[in-house]
C-alpha positions, 0 to 999 in steps of 0.5 A: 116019047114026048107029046107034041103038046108036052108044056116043058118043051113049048115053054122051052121052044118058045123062050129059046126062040125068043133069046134068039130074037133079042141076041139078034137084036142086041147085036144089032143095036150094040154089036155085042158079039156075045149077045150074038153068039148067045142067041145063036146058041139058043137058036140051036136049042130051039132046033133041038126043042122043035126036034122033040115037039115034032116027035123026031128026037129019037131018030135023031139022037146023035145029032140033037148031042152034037147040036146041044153040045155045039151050043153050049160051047158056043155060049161057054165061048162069048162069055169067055170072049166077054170076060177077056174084054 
């Protein structure tokens, strides 16, 4: 089981919440889906890195996959929409 305190998944939690924070804003300024959609991907993986520092990763093991998998296709998906532009 993952300490709460666990520096691997602060760092983590911190930085996925921080890409969040710029995708949001980069859209806003630029309207790049791709930013948005990046951000909102890792906004999904803040979720799932707040899931383990909250110590209820295990009880939510088939979410937290279907969550990461869910971002990760998000991400494959804007970089695919930004390479057919």
């Amino acid at each position: 089981m993952t300490s709460v305190l666990d520096p691997v998944t602060v760092i983590n939690f911190v930085l996925c919440v921080v890409i969040l924070g710029l995708g949001i804003s980069v859209y806003s300024r630029k309207k790049d889906t791709a930013a948005l959609y990046i951000g909102a991907a890792f906004g999904l993986f803040a979720v799932s890195h707040l899931t383990t520092l909250l110590g209820l990763s295990e009880a939510f093991t088939g979410t937290l996959i279907a969550i990461r998998t869910v971002a990760y296709l998000t991400v494959i998906l804007a970089l695919f929409k930004h390479w057919k532009t």
